[in-house]
Jmol script that loads the backbone (N, CA, C; Angstrom):
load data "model"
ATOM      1  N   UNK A   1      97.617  39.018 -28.984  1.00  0.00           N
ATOM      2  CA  UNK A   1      96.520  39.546 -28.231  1.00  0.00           C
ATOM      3  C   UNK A   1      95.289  38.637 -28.344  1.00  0.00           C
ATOM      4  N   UNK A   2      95.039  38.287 -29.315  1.00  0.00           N
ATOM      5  CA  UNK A   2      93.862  37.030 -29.744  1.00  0.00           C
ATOM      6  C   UNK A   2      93.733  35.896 -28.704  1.00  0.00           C
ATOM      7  N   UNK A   3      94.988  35.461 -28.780  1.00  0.00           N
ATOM      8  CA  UNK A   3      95.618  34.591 -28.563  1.00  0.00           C
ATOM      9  C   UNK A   3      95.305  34.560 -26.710  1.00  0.00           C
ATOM     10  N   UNK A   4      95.794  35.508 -25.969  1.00  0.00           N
ATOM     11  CA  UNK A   4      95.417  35.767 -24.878  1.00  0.00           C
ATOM     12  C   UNK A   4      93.815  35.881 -24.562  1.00  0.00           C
ATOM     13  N   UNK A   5      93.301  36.177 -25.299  1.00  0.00           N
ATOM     14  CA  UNK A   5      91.729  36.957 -24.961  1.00  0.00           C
ATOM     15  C   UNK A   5      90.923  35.482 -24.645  1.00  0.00           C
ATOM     16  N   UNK A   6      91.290  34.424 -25.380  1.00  0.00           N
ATOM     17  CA  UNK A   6      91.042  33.144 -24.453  1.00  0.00           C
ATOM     18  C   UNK A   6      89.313  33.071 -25.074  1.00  0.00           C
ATOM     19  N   UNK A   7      88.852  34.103 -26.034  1.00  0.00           N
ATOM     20  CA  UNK A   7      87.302  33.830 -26.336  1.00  0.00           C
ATOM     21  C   UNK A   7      87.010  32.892 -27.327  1.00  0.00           C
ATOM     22  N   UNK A   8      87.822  32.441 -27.696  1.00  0.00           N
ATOM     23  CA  UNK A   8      87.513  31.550 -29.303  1.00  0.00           C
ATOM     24  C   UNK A   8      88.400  31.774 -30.188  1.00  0.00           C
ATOM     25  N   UNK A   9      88.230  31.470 -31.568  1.00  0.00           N
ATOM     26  CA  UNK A   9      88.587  31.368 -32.930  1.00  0.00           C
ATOM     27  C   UNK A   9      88.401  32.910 -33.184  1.00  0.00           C
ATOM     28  N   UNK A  10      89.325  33.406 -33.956  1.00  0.00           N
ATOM     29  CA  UNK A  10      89.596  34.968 -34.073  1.00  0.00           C
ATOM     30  C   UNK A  10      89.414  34.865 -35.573  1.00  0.00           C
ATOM     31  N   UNK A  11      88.864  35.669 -36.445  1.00  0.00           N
ATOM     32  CA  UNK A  11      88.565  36.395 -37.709  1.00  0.00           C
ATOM     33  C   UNK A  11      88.882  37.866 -37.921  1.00  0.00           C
ATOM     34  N   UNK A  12      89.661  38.075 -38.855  1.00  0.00           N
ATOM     35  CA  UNK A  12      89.915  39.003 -39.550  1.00  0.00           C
ATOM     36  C   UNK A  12      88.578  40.157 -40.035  1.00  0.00           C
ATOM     37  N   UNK A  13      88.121  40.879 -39.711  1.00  0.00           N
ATOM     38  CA  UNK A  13      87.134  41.874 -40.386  1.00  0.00           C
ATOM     39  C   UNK A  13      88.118  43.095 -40.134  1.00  0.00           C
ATOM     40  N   UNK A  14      88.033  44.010 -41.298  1.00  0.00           N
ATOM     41  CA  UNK A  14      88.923  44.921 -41.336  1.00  0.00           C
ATOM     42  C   UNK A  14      88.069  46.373 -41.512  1.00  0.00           C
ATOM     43  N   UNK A  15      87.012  46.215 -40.999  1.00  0.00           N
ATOM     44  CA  UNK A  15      86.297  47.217 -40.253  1.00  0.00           C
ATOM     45  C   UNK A  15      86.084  47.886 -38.680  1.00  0.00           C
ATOM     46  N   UNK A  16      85.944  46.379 -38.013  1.00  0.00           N
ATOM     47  CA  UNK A  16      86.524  46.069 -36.719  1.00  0.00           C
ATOM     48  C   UNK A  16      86.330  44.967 -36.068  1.00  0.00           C
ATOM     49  N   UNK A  17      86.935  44.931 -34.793  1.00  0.00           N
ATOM     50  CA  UNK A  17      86.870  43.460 -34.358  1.00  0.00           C
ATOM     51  C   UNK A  17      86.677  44.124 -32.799  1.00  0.00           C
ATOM     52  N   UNK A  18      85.922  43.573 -32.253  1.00  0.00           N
ATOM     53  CA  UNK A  18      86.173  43.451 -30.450  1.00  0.00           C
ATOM     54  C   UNK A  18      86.539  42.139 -29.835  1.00  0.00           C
ATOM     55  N   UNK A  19      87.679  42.640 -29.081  1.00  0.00           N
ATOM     56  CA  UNK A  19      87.837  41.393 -28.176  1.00  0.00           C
ATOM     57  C   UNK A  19      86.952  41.411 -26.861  1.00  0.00           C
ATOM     58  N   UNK A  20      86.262  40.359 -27.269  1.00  0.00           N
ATOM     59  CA  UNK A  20      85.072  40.295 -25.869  1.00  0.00           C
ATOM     60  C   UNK A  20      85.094  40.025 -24.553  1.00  0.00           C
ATOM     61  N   UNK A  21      86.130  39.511 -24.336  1.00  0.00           N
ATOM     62  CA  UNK A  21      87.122  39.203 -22.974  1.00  0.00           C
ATOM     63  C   UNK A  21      87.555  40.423 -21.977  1.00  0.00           C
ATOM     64  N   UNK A  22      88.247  41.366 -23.103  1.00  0.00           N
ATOM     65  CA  UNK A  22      89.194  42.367 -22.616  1.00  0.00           C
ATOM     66  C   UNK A  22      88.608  43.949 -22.726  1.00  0.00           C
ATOM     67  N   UNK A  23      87.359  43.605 -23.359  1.00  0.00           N
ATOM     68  CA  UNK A  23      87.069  45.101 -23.912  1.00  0.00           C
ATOM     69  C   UNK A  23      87.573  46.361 -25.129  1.00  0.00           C
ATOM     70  N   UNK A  24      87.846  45.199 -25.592  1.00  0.00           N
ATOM     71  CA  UNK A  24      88.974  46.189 -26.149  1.00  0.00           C
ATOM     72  C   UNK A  24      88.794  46.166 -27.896  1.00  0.00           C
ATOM     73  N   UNK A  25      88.251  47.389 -28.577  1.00  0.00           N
ATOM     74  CA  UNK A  25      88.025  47.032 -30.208  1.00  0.00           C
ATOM     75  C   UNK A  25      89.082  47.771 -30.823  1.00  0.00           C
ATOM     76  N   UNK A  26      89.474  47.414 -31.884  1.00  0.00           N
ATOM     77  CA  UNK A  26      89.805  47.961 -32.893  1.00  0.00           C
ATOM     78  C   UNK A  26      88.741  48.088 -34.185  1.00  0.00           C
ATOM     79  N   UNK A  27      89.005  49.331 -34.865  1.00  0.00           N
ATOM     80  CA  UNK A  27      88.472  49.618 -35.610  1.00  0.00           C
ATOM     81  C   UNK A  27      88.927  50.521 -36.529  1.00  0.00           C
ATOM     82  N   UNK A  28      88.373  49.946 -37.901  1.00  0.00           N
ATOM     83  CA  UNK A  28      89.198  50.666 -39.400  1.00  0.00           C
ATOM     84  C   UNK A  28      90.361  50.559 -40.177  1.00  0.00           C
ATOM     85  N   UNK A  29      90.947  49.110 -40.285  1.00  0.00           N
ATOM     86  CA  UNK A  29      92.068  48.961 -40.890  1.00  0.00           C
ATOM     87  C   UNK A  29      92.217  49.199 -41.961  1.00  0.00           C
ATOM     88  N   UNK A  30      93.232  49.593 -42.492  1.00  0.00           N
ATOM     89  CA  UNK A  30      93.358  50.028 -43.907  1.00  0.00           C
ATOM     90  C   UNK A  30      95.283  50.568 -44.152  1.00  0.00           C
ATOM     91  N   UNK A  31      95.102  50.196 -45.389  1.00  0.00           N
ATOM     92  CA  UNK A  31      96.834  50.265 -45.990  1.00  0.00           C
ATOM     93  C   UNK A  31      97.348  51.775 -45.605  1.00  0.00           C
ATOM     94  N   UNK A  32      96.581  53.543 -45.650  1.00  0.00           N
ATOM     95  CA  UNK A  32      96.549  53.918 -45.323  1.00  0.00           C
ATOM     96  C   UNK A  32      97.246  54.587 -44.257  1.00  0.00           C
ATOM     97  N   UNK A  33      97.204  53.751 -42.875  1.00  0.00           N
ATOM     98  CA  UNK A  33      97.832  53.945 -41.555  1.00  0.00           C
ATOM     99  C   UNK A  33      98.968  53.228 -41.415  1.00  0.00           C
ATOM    100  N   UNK A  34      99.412  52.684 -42.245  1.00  0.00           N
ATOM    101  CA  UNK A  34     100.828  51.810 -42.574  1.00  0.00           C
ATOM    102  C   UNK A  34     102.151  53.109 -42.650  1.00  0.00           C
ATOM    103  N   UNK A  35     102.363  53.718 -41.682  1.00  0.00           N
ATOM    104  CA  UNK A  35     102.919  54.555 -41.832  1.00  0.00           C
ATOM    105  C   UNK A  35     104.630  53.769 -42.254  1.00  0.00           C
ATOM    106  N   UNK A  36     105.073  53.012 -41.592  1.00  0.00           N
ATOM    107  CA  UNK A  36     106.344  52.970 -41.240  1.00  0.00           C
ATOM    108  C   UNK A  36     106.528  51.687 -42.304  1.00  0.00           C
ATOM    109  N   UNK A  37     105.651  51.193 -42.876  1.00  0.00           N
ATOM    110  CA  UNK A  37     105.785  50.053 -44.235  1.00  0.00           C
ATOM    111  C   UNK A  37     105.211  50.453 -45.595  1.00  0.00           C
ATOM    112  N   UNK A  38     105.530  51.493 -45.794  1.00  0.00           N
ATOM    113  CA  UNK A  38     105.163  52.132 -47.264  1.00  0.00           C
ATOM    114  C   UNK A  38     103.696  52.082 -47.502  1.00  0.00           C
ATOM    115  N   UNK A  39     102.466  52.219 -46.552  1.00  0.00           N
ATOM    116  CA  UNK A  39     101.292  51.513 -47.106  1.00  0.00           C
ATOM    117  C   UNK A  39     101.052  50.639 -47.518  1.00  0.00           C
ATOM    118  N   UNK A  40     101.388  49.889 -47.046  1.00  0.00           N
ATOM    119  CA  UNK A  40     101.796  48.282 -48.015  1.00  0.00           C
ATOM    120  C   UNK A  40     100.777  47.105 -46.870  1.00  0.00           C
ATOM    121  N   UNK A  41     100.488  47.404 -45.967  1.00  0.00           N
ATOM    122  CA  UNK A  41      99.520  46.385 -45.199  1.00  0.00           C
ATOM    123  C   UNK A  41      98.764  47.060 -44.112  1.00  0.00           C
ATOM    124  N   UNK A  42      97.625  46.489 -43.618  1.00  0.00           N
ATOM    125  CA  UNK A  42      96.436  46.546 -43.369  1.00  0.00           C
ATOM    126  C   UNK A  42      96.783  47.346 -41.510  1.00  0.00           C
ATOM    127  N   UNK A  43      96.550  48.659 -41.270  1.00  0.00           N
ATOM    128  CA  UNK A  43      96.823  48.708 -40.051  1.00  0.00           C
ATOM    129  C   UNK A  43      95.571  49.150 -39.233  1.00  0.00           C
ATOM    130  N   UNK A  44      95.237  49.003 -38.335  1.00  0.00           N
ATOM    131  CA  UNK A  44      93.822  50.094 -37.428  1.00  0.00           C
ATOM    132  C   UNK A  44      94.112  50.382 -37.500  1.00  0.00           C
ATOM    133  N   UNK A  45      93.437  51.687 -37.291  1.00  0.00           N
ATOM    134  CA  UNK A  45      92.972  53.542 -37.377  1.00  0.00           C
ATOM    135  C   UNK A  45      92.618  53.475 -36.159  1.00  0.00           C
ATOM    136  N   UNK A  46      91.884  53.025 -35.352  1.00  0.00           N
ATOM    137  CA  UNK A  46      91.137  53.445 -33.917  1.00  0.00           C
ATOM    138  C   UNK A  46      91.293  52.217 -33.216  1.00  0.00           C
ATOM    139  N   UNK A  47      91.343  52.954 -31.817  1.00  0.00           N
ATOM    140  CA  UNK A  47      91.079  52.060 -30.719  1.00  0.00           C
ATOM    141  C   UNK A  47      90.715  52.460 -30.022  1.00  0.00           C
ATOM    142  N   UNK A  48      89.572  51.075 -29.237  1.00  0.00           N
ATOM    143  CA  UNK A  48      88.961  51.716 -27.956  1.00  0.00           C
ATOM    144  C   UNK A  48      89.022  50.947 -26.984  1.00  0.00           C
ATOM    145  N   UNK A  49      88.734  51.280 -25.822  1.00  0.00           N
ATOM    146  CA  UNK A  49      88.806  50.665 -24.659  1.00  0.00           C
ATOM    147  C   UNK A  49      87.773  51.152 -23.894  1.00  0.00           C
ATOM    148  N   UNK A  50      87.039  50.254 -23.219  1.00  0.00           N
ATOM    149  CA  UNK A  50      85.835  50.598 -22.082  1.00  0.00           C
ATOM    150  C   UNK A  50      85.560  49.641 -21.290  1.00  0.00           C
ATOM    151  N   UNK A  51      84.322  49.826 -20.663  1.00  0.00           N
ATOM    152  CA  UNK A  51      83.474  48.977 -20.009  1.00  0.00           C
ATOM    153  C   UNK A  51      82.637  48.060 -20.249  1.00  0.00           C
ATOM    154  N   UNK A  52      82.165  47.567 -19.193  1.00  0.00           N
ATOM    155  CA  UNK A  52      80.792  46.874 -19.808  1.00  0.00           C
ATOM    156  C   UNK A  52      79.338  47.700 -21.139  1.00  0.00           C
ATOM    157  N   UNK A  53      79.687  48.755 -20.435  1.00  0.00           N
ATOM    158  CA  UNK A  53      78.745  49.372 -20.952  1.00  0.00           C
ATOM    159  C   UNK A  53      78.596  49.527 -22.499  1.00  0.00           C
ATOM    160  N   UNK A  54      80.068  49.971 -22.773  1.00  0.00           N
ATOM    161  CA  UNK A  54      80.763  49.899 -24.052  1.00  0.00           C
ATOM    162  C   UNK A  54      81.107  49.202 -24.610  1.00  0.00           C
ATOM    163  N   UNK A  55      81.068  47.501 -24.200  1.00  0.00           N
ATOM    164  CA  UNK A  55      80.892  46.628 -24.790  1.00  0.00           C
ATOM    165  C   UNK A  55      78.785  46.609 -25.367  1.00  0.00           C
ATOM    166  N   UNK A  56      78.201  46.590 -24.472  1.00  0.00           N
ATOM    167  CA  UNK A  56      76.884  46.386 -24.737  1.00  0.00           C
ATOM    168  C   UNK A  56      76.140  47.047 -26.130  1.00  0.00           C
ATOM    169  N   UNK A  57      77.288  48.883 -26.016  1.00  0.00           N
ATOM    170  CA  UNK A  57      77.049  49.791 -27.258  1.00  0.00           C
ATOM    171  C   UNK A  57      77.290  48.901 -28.761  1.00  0.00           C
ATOM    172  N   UNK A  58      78.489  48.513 -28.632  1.00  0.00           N
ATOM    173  CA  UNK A  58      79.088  47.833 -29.444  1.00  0.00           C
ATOM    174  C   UNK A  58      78.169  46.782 -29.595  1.00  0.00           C
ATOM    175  N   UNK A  59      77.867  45.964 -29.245  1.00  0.00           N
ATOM    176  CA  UNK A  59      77.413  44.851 -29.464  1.00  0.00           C
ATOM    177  C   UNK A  59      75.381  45.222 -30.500  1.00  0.00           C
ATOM    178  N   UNK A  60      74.897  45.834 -29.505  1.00  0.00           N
ATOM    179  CA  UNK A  60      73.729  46.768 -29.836  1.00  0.00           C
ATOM    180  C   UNK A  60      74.095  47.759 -31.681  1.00  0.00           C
ATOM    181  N   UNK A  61      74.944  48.085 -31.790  1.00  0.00           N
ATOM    182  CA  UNK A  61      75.212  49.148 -32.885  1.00  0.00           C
ATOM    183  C   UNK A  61      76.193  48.086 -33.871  1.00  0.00           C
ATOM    184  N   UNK A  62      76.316  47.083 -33.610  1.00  0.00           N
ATOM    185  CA  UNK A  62      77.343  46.036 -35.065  1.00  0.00           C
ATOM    186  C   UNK A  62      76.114  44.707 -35.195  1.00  0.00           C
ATOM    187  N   UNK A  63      75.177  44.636 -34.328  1.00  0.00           N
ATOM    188  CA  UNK A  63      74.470  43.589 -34.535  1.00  0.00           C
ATOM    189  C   UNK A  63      75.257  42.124 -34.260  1.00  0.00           C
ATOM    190  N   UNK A  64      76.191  42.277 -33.031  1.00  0.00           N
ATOM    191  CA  UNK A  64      76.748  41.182 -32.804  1.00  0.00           C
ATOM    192  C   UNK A  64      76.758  41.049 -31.261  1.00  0.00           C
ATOM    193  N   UNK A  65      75.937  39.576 -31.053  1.00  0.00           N
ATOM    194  CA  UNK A  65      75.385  39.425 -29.247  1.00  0.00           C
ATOM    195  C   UNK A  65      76.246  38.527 -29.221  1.00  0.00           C
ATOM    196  N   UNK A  66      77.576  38.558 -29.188  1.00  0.00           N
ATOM    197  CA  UNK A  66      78.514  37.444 -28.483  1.00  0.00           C
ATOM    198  C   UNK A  66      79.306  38.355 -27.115  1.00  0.00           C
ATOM    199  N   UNK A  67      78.729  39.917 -27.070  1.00  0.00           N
ATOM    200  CA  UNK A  67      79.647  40.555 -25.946  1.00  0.00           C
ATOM    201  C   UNK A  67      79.366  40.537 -24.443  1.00  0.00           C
TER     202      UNK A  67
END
end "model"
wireframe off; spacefill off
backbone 0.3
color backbone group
């Protein structure tokens, strides 16, 4: 998915990440939601999908103007 989004160099934050291309964040990884691998690695909890608009929220509320 990174890989496609065509915006740059991708980083790991395991709080969340938006792809700025596609709209599209994840958010809240944790061992936790590893249902089907014993808890054993890092999965999101949430996802979202929106608009422009909801990119702008995002961007406004994480303190990050690359959206």
């Amino acid at each position: 998915m990174a890989a496609s989004d065509a915006s740059g160099p991708h980083e790991f934050d395991r709080y969340e990440y938006c792809f700025p291309n596609q709209i599209l964040t994840l958010w809240d990884a944790d061992e936790q939601y590893d249902r089907q691998g014993g808890k054993e690695r890092e999965v999101w909890g949430q996802v979202g999908i929106g608009n422009d608009a909801y990119a702008a929220a995002i961007a406004m509320n994480t303190g990050k103007n690359e959206l």
